[in-house]
VEXSE-438043 format. One line per field, with one value per residue (C-alpha): y, z negated, x; residue in three letters. Coordinates in steps of 0.02 Angstrom, whole numbers, plus 50000, padded with zeros to 5 digits. Each point is the difference from the previous one (the first is absolute). Layout:
% residues N
north = (Y:...)
up = (Z:...)
east = (X:...)
aa = (ALA:...)
//
This chain:
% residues 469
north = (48743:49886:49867:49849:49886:50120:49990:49787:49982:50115:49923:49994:50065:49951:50122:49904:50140:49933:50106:49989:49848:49961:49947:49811:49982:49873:49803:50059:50142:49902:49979:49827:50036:50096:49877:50069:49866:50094:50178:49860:49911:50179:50039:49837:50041:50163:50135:50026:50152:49992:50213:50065:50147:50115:50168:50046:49914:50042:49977:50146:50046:49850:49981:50173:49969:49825:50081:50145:49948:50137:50014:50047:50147:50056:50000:50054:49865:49950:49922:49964:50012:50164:50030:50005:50167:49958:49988:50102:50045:50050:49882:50026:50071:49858:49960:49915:49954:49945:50166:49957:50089:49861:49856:49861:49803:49977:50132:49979:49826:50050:50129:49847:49875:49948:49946:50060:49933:50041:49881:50010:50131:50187:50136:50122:50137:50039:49970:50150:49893:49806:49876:50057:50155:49938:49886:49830:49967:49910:50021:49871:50029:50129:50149:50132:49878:49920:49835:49928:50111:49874:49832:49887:49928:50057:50109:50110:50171:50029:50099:49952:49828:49935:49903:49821:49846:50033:49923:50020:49992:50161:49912:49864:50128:50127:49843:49949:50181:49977:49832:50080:50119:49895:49876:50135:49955:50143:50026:50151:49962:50038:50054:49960:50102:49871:50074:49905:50081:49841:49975:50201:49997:49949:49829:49908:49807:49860:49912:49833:50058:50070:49838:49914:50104:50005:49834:49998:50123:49871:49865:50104:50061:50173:50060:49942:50144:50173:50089:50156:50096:50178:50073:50145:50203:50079:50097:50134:50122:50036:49789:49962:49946:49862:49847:49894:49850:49914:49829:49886:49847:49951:49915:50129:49861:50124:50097:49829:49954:50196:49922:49849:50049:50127:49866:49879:50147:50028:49836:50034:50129:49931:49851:50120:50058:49817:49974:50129:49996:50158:49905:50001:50199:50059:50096:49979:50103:49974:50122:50106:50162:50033:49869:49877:50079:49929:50138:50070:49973:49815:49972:49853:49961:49983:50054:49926:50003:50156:50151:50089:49993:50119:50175:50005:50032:49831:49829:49949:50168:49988:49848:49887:49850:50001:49865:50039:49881:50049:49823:49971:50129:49975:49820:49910:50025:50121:50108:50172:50114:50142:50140:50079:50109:50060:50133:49877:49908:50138:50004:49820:49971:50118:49892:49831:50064:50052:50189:50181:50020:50191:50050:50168:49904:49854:50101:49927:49796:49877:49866:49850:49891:49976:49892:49905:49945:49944:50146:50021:50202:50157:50155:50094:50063:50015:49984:50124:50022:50152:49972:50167:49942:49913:49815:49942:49828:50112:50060:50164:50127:50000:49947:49851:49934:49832:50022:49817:49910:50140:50075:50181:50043:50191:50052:50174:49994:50014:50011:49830:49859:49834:49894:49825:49871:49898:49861:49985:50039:49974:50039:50157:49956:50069:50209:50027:50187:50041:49868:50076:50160:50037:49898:50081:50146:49954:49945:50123:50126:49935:49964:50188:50034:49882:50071:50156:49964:49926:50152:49865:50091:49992:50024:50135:50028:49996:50158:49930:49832:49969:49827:49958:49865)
up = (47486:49884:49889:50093:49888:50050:50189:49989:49935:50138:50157:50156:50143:50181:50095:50174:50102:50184:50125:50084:49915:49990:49858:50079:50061:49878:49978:49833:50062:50113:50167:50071:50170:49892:49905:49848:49871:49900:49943:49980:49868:49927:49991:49896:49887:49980:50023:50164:50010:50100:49992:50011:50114:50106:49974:50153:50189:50075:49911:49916:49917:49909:49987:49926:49886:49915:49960:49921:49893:50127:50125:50168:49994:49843:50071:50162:50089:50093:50164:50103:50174:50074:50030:50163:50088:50102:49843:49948:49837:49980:49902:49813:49952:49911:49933:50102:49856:49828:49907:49879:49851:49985:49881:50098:49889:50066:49919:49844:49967:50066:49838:49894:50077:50143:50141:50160:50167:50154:50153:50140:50078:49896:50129:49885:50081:50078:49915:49874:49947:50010:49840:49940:49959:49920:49865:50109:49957:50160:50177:50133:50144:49939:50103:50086:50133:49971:50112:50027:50137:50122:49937:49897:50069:49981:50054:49901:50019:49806:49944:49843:50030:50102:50137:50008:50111:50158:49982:49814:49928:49890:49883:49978:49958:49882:49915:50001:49924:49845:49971:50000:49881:49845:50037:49910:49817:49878:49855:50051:50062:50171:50094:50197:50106:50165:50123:50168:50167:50027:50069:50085:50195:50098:49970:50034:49915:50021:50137:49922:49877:50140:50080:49836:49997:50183:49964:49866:50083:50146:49881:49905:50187:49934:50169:50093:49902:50039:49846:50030:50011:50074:49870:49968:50069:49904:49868:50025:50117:50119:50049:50003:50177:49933:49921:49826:50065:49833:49976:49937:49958:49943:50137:50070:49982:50021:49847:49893:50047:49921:49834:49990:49984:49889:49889:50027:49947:49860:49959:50017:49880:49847:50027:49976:49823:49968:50035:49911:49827:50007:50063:49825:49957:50175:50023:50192:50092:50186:50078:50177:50023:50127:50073:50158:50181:50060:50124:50112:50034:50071:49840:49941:49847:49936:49832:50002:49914:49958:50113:50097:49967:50001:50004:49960:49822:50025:49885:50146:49977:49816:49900:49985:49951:49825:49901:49835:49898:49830:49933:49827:50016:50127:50013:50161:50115:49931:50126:49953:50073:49921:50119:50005:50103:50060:49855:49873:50030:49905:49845:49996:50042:49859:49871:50049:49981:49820:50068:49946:50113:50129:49995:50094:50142:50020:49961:50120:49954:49858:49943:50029:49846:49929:50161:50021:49803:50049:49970:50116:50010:50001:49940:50163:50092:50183:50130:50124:50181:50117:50164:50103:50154:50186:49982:50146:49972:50024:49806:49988:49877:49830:49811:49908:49817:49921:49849:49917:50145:50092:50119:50106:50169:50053:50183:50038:50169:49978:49811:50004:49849:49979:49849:49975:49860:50009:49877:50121:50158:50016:50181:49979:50157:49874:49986:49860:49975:50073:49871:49852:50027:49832:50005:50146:49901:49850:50075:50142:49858:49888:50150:50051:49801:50026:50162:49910:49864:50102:50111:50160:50161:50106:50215:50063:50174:50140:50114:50172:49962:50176:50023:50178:50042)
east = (47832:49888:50086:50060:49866:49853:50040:50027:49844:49889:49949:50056:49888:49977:49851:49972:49915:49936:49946:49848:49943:49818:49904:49953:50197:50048:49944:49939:49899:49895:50100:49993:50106:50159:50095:50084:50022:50152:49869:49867:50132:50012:49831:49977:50146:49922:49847:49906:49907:49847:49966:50161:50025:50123:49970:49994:49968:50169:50185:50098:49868:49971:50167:50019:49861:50082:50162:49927:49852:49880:49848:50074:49892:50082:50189:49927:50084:49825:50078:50155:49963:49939:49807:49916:50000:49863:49878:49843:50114:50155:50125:50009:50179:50109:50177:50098:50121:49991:50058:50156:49938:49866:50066:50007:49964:50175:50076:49894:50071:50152:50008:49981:50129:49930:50111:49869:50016:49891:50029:49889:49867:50016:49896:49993:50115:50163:50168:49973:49843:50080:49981:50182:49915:49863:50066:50105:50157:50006:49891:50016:49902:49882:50004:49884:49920:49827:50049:50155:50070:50057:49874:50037:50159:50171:50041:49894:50048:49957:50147:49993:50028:50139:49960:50018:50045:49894:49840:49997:49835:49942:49872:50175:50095:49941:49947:50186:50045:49864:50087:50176:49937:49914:50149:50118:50033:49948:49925:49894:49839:49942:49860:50024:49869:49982:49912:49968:49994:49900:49846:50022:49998:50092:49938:50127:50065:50123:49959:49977:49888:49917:49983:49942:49851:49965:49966:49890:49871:49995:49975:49839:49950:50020:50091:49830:49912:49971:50134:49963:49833:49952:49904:49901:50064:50144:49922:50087:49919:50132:50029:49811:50062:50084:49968:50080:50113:49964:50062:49899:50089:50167:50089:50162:50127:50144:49916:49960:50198:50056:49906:50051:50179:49958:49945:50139:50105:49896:50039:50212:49955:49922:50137:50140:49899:50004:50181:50048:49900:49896:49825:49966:50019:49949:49844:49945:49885:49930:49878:49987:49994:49842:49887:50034:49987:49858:49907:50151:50199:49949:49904:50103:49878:49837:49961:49831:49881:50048:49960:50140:50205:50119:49980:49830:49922:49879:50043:50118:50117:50024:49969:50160:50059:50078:50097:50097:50103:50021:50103:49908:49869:49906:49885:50063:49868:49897:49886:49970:49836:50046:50033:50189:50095:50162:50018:49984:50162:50100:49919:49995:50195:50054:49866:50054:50184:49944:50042:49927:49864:50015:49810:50058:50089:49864:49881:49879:50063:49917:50113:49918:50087:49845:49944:50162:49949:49845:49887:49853:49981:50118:49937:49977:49846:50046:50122:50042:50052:50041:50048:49972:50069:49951:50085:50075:49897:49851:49933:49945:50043:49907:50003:49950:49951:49941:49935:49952:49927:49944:50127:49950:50091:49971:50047:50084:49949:49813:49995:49888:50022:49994:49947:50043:49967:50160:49944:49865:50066:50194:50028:49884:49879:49850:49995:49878:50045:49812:49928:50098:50011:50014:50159:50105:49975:50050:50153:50042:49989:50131:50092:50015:50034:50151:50067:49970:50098:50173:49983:49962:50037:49848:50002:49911:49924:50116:49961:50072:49913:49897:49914:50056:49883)
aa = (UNK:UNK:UNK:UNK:UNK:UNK:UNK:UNK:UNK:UNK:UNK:UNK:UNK:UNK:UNK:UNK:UNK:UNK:UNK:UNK:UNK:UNK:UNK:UNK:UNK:UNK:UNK:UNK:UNK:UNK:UNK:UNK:UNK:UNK:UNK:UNK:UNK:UNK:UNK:UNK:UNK:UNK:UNK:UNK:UNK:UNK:UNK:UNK:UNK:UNK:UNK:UNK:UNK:UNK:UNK:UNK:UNK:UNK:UNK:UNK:UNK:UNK:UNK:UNK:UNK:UNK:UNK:UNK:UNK:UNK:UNK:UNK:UNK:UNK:UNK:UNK:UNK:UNK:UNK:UNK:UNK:UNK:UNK:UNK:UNK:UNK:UNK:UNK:UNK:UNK:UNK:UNK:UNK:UNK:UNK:UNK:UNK:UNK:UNK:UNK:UNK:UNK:UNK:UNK:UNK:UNK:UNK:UNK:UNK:UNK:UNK:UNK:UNK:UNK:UNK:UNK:UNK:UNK:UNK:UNK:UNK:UNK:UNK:UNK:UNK:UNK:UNK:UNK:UNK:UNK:UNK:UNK:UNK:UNK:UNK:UNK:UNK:UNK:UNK:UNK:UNK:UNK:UNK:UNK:UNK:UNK:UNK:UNK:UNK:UNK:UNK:UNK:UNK:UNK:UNK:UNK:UNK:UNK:UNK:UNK:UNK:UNK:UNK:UNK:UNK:UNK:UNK:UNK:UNK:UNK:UNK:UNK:UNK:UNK:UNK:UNK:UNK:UNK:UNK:UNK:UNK:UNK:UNK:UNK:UNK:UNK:UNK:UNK:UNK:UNK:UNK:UNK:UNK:UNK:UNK:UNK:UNK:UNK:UNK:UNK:UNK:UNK:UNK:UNK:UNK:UNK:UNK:UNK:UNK:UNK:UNK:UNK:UNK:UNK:UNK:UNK:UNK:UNK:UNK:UNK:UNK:UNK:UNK:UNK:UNK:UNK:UNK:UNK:UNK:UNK:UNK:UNK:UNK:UNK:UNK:UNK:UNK:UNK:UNK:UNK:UNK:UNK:UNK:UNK:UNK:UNK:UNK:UNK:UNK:UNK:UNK:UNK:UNK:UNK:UNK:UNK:UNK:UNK:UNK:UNK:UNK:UNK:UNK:UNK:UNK:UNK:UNK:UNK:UNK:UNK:UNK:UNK:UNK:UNK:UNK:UNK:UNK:UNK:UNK:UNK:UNK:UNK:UNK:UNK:UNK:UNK:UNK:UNK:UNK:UNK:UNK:UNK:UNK:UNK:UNK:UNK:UNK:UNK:UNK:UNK:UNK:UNK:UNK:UNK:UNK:UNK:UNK:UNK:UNK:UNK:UNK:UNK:UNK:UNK:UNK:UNK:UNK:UNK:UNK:UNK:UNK:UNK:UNK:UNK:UNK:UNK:UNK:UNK:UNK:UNK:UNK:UNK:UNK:UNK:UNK:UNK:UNK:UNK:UNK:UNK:UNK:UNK:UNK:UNK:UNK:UNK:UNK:UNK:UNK:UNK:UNK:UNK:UNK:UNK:UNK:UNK:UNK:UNK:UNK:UNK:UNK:UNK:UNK:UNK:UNK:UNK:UNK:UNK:UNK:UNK:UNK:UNK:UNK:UNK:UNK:UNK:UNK:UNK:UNK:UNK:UNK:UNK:UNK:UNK:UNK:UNK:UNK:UNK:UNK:UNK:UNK:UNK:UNK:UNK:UNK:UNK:UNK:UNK:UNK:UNK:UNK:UNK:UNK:UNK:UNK:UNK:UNK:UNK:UNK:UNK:UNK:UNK:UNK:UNK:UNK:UNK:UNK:UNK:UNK:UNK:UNK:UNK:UNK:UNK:UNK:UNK:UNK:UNK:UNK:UNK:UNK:UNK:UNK:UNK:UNK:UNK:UNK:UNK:UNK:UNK:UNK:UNK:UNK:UNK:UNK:UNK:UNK:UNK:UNK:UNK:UNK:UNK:UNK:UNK:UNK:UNK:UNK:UNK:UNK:UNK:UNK:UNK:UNK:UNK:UNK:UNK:UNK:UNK:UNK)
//
């Protein structure tokens, strides 16, 4: 244990991880229909990132990645939910658990003082694999499950978290827990790991908030207008009989309703801070950990103008909202461009906490201090993603890299690319890999030498696969 002085004077840390969040979710982000006036408060009190991304479509593996400083592809932890059987390929082998000889950022602040708490969503393996063995001091409610077992109201069937008075709501309550928590007088500092089940299916809200926004898509005539849209043939080769249900407006009240007390909770949270004296030396992160569902499961967002949602390896799948408050760091309001990713938080926990950095455990993160101080560049050529896996949203499997503007999206399936100028074309409608050539080369080259170098597990043919229509 550190001297007392040395642990009073490091910050406290509160990492808000949402799931299935898209990047236009918040007031601040763009949405007009989604009122969340508590992260917009935040957001002006701190950073907003507009190029900050999950590093990967779907959950534990993002969620793997940000406590260990790694690519998914490098802890092989690539997906959650088995592959499709049906498929021309076979899945790509994975982890279905984070292995314990990995150092998690829990357990490396933990080393220097830290009190660690995880409250909310873990899905990162069984009970030999939960956040007690990874670091917490204390786990409510994270446990092997993906969505809250039985919905959002108690009772929850989470047995890691007691249930509640019947009709409990989960969002309320894990929000209650954090509060507990950084009410506790102590000198050691703290880093509490929040992690909403919210906005997962089942989407499900309270039913006045419900009501509240039922109303307000009357009043803007939104429920006259056709939400959702059958798109284009599933990609994949083995659903080209089906068809994208891709929502194309914001208007799911019951969805809105699952935000809004998000925020309000939000709000509770950063009151208790206030309350209690620690707004001041508390370093608060917000981010998701995939993009919003907007092609299947109901579809309940739209992440436009981006392309896609969850599960697939477009805009819409990875690029999240992300606020930081750094009190007397950061400029209130400041809006950074600079692309980050899920890696990155590691490194940059352990600088802001004045830390030694763990190069061989985060070997794939790059603190991003120098942003948060009002640089405008980090030191890093590209950003990676591996996702060798059918999404049940309907993304095929493949790999990805941006690389400045330019962002390259190869396809397993058929071994096809695509090229996209993101400065130039955000919701990549504009595949310019046949006008530069020279280009998708460039970049599907180093982005074999990276999946190369991580040892990325890649499908192969599956030799039952029959196309049955």
């Amino acid at each position: 244990m550190e001297a007392n002085h040395t642990l009073v004077n490091r910050p406290n840390f509160i990492f808000i991880l949402l799931d299935d969040m898209g990047w236009k979710d918040l007031g601040c982000y763009g949405s007009s229909f989604y009122e969340t006036p508590h992260l917009d408060r935040l957001a002006s009190e701190g950073m907003r990132f507009t190029d900050a991304y999950a590093a990967s479509p779907v959950c534990s593996p993002t969620r793997a990645s940000i406590l260990t400083g790694k690519y998914p592809a490098s802890l092989g932890i690539t997906n959650w939910i088995g592959g499709d059987a049906k498929g021309k390929l076979l899945d790509a082998p994975y982890l279905r658990y984070l292995p314990l000889e990995e150092k998690s950022m829990a357990r490396a602040l933990k080393e220097h003082g830290y009190r660690t708490w995880n409250v909310g969503k873990w899905h990162m393996g069984g009970k030999d694999f939960y956040p007690e063995k990874h670091g917490f001091d204390v786990n409510v409610g994270g446990c092997d499950w993906g969505s809250p077992h039985k919905g959002y109201f108690s009772p929850y069937g989470i047995e890691t978290l007691p249930d509640g008075p019947e009709g409990e709501y989960l969002t309320d309550r894990l929000t209650d827990e954090a509060i507990r928590l950084i009410q506790q007088k102590d000198q050691a500092p703290f880093f509490l790991y929040l992690s909403h089940y919210t906005v997962h299916t089942p989407i499900q809200a309270k039913a006045e908030d419900i009501a509240k926004y039922t109303e307000k898509a009357k009043k803007l005539g939104l429920d006259q207008l056709s939400a959702i849209e059958e798109g284009e043939l599933f990609p994949c080769e083995h659903k080209k009989h089906l068809r994208v249900q891709r929502r194309v407006i914001q208007s799911d009240p019951v969805y809105a309703a699952m935000i809004d007390n998000l925020d309000w909770n939000i709000g509770r949270l950063l009151q208790a801070l206030e309350e209690t004296g620690q707004a001041e030396n508390t370093v608060i992160i917000f981010t998701s950990d995939n993009g919003g569902l907007a092609t299947a499961e109901s579809s309940p967002t739209c992440n436009a103008p981006l392309q896609e949602g969850k599960g697939w390896m477009y805009e819409g799948g990875v690029r999240e909202p992300l606020i930081v408050k750094w009190p007397g760091t950061i400029k209130p309001g400041s809006v950074c461009e600079v692309p980050v990713t899920s890696p990155d938080f590691y490194p940059t926990l352990l600088e802001i906490a004045g830390l030694p950095l763990l190069p061989e455990q985060h070997s794939d993160g790059i603190s991003f201090v120098p942003l948060l101080k009002g640089e405008d560049s980090l030191e890093r050529e590209a950003i990676y993603w591996h996702y060798p896996h059918y999404g049940n949203q309907g993304g095929t499997p493949g790999s990805s890299i941006r690389m400045g503007n330019d962002k390259l999206i190869e396809f397993f399936e058929d071994g096809r690319v695509e090229l996209y100028n993101l400065l130039a074309d955000l919701g990549e409608e504009h595949d310019i890999a046949k006008e530069r050539p020279d280009l998708a080369e460039k970049l599907q080259k180093k982005l074999s030498q990276w999946r190369e170098q991580v040892e990325a597990k890649i499908p192969v043919p599956n030799p039952e696969y029959t196309q049955s229509f």
